[in-house]
C-alpha positions in Angstrom: 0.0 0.0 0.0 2.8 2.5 0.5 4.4 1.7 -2.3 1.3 2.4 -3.9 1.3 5.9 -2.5 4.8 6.5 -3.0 4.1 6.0 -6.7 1.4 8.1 -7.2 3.2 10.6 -5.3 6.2 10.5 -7.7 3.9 10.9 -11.0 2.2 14.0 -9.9 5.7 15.4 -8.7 7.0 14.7 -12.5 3.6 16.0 -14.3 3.9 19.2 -12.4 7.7 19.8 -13.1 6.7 19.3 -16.9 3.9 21.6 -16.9 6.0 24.4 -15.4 9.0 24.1 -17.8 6.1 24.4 -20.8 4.6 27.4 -19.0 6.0 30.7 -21.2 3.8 33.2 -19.2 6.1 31.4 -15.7 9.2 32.3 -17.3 8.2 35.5 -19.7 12.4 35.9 -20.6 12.5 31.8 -21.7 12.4 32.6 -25.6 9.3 30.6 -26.0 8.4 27.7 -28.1 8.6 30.0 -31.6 11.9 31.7 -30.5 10.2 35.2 -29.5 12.5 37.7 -27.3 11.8 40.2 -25.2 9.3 40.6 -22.0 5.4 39.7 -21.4 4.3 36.2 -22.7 6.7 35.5 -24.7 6.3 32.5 -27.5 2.8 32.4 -26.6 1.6 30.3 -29.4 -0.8 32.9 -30.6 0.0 32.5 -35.0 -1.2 28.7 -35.7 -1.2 30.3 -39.2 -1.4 32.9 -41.8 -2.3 33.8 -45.4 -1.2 33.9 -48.1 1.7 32.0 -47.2 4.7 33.2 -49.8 3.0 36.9 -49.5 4.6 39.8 -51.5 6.4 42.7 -49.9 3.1 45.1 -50.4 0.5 42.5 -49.5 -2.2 42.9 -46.7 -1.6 39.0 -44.9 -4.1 37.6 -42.1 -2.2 36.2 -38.9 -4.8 33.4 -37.9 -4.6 32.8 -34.1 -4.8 34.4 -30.9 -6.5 35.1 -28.3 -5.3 38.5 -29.4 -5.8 41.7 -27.5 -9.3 43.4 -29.5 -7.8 46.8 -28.9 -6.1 48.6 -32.1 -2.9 50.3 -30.4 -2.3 46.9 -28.1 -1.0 45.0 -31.6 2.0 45.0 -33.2 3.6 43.7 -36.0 7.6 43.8 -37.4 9.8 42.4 -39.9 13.4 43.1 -40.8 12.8 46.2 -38.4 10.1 47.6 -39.9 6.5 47.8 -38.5 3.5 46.8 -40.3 0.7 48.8 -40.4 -2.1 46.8 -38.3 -6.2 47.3 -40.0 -7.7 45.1 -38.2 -7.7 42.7 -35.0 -10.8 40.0 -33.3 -9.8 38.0 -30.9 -8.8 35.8 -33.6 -7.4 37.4 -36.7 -5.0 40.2 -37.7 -4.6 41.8 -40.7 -1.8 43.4 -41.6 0.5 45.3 -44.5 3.8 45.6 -44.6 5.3 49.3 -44.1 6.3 51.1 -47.3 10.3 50.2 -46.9 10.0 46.9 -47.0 9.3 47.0 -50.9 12.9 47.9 -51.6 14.1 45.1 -49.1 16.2 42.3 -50.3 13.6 39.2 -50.8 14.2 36.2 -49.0 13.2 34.3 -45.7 13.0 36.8 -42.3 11.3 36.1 -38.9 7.9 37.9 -38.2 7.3 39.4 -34.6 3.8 39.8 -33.1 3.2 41.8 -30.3 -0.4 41.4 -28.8 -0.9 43.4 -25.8 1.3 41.9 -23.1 1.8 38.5 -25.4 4.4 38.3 -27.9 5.2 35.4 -30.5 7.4 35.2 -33.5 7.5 33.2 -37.0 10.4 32.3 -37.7 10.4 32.2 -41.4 8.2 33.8 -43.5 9.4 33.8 -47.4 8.7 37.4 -49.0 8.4 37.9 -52.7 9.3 41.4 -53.7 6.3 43.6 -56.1 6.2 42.7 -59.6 8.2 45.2 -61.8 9.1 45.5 -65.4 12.9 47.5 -65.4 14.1 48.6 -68.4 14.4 47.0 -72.7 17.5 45.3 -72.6 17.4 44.6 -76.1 16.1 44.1 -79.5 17.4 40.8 -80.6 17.0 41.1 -84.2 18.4 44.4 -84.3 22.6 44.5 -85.2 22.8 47.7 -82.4 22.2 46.8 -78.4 19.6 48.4 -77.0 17.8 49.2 -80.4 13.9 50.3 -79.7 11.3 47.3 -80.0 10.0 47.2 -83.3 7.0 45.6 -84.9 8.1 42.0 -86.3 11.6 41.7 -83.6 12.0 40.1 -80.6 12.7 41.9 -77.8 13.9 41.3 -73.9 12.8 43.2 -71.3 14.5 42.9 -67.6 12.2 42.6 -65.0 11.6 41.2 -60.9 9.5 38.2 -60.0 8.1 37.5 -63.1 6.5 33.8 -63.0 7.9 31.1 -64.7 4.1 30.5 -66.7 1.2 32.3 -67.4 2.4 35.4 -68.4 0.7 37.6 -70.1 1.7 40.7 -72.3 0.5 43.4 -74.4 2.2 46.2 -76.7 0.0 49.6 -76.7 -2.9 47.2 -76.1 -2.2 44.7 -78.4 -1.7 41.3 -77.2 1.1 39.0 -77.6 0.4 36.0 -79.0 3.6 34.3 -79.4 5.3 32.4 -76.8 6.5 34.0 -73.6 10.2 32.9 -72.4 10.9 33.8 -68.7 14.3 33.4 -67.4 13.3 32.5 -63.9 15.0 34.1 -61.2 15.1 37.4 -58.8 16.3 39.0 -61.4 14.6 37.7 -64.8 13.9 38.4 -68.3 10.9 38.3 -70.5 11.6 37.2 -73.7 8.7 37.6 -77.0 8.1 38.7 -80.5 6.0 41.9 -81.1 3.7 41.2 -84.4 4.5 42.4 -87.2 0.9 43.3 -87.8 1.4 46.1 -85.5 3.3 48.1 -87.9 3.2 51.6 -89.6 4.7 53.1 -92.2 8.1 52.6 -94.0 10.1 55.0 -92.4 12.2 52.9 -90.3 14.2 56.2 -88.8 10.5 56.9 -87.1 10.9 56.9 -83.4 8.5 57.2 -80.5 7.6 55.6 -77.6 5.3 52.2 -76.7 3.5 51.4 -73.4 4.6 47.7 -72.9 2.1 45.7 -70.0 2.8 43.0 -68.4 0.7 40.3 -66.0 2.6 37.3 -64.4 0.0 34.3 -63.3 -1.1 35.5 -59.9 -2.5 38.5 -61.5 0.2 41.2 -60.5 0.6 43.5 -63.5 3.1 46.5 -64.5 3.7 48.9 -67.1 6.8 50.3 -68.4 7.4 53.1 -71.1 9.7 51.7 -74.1 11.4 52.8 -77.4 9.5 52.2 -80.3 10.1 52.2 -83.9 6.6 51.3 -85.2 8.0 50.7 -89.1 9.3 46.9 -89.1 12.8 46.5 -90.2 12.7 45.0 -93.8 15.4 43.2 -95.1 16.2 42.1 -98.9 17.3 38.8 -99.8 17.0 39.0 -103.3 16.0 40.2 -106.6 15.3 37.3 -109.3 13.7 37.5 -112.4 10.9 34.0 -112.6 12.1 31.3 -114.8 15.7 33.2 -115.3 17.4 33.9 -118.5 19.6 37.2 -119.7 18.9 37.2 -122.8 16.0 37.3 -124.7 14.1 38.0 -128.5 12.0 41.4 -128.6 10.0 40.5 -131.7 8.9 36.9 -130.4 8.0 38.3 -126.7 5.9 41.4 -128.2 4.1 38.8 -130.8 3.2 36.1 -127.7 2.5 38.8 -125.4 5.2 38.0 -122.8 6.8 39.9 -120.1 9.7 39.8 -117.6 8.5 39.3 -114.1 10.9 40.0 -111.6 10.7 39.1 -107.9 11.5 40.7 -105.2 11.9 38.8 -102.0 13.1 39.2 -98.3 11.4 40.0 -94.8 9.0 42.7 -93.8 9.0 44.1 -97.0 7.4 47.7 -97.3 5.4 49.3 -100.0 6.3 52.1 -102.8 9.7 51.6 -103.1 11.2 52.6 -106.1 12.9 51.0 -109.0 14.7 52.0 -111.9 15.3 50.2 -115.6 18.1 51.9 -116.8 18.8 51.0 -120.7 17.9 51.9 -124.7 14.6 52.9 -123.0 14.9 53.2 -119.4 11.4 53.8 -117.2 11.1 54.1 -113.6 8.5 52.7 -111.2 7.8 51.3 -107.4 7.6 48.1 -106.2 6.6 47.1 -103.3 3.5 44.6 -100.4 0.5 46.0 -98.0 1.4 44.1 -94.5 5.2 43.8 -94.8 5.3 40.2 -96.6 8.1 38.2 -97.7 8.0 39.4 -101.4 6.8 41.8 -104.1 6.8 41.4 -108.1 7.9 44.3 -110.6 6.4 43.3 -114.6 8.1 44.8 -117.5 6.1 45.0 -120.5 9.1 44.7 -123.4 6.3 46.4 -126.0 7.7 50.0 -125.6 11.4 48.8 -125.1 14.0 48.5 -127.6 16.8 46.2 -127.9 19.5 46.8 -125.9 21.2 45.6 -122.8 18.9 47.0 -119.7 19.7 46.4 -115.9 16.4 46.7 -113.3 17.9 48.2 -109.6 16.1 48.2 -106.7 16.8 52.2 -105.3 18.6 52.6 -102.4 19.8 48.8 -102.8 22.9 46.7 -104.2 20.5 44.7 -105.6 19.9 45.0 -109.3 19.6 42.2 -112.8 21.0 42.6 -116.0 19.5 41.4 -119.6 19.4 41.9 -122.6 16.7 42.5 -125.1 17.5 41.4 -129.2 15.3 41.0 -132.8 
């Protein structure tokens, strides 16, 4: 029997010692089960959880918990030494933003501090994802000159923060990008697409101005960023070729079977009203040129007003040019 008693005894001696080494609000300078610092009750347990998890630098995140102190002024809130701005408390719930500075803080993981009333707890890490933010045009890739403007038809790159690594969405001047979006993931990323060629104007290519470029990555944070824009596309020649070839050919039988010399024009993003020139016996002048920058353009001569003769057809402005010659 007291034996019995003796072992009862020892149980409740060994439950209470454990109780008062878990008690926080007993020894208020302990740390506390979460790590917290500092006086009251300490690592009081009061977060159990908060959303949204990963938040971003300027988001409003809801510290699920408590019982928290109901009045206003009794709650407080700090991370990498800078205080939140508290909205709201119950007796269950805070909501909170972050203060202004942190926006420019280096992103990464940092301990969050909660101060209710005389109760105090801390999260160790929290992971904080700084704003969205198109920087600057890095480049146009299909222009020979770094840091050309974008320009309808090229592919561009644009430097940018927390871009995500799918489900980005962009628009030129309000017109959307259709073409595949490459993201080089990272704090520091890029944006990679082709600006259609559809958006172009003109065929001055010297035309300069500016674009708004906008950008939304897949949890629906957008920014804008003012860029150099050409809006003529940059055409390029390939070649000058005159169908079914030949150099030389018989005035009298072409003029009797009504024939002509096609000639065609091909290349990228060609414009429209360029001019050519036939210089020869009887020389004549005239443009050349496609509506919606295509890939090539024909020039017909009619040999019924020509004479024999050696002729060559030059695209002005080019080093392209074709040389034949016209007999009886």
């Amino acid at each position: 029997m007291n034996k019995l008693h003796l072992l009862s005894l020892t149980l409740l001696l060994l439950a209470t010692a454990c109780k008062k080494d878990d008690d926080d609000t007993a020894n208020p300078s302990g740390g506390g089960n979460n790590g917290g610092g500092g006086g009251g009750n300490v690592g009081a347990d009061l977060i159990t959880n908060w959303s949204p998890l990963v938040p971003y630098r300027d988001q409003v995140v809801t510290f699920t918990g408590g019982p928290f102190n109901t009045d206003l002024a009794e709650n407080s809130i700090t991370a990498w030494g800078e205080p939140f701005e508290v909205l709201t408390v119950t007796s269950t719930q805070i909501t909170a933003r972050p203060g202004p500075n942190m926006d420019t803080a280096v992103p990464g993981y940092n301990s969050v501090i909660i101060t209710s009333g005389n109760a105090v707890d801390t999260i160790p890490y929290v992971y904080w994802k700084r704003p969205f933010n198109l920087m600057f045009l890095e480049d146009n890739l299909d222009d020979g000159i770094s840091g050309a403007p974008a320009r309808p038809g090229d592919r561009i790159v644009v430097r940018c923060i927390s871009a995500t690594a799918s489900g980005m969405s962009v628009s030129v001047n309000g017109q959307s990008i259709t073409d595949p979006i490459t993201v080089d993931s990272g704090y520091y990323c890029t944006l990679t697409f082709r600006i259609p060629v559809s958006m172009g104007t003109g065929d001055d290519e010297s035309t300069l101005t500016t674009a708004l470029l906008s950008a939304t990555n897949s949890d629906g944070r957008t920014d804008t960023l003012t860029i150099g824009w050409a809006p003529t596309p940059d055409m390029e020649i390939y070649g000058l070729e005159l169908v079914g070839g030949g150099s030389s050919f018989d005035l009298s039988e072409m003029n009797t079977n009504g024939q002509v010399l096609n000639f065609r024009v091909f290349g990228n993003y060609l414009h429209s009203n360029r001019p050519w020139t036939l210089t020869g016996p009887s020389g004549t002048v005239g443009t050349w040129g496609t509506g919606g920058y295509g890939n090539e353009s024909f020039i017909v001569i009619n040999p019924i007003s020509l004479q024999e003769g050696y002729y060559v057809l030059a695209l002005n402005g080019t080093f392209y040019s074709y040389g034949f010659t016209l007999v009886n």
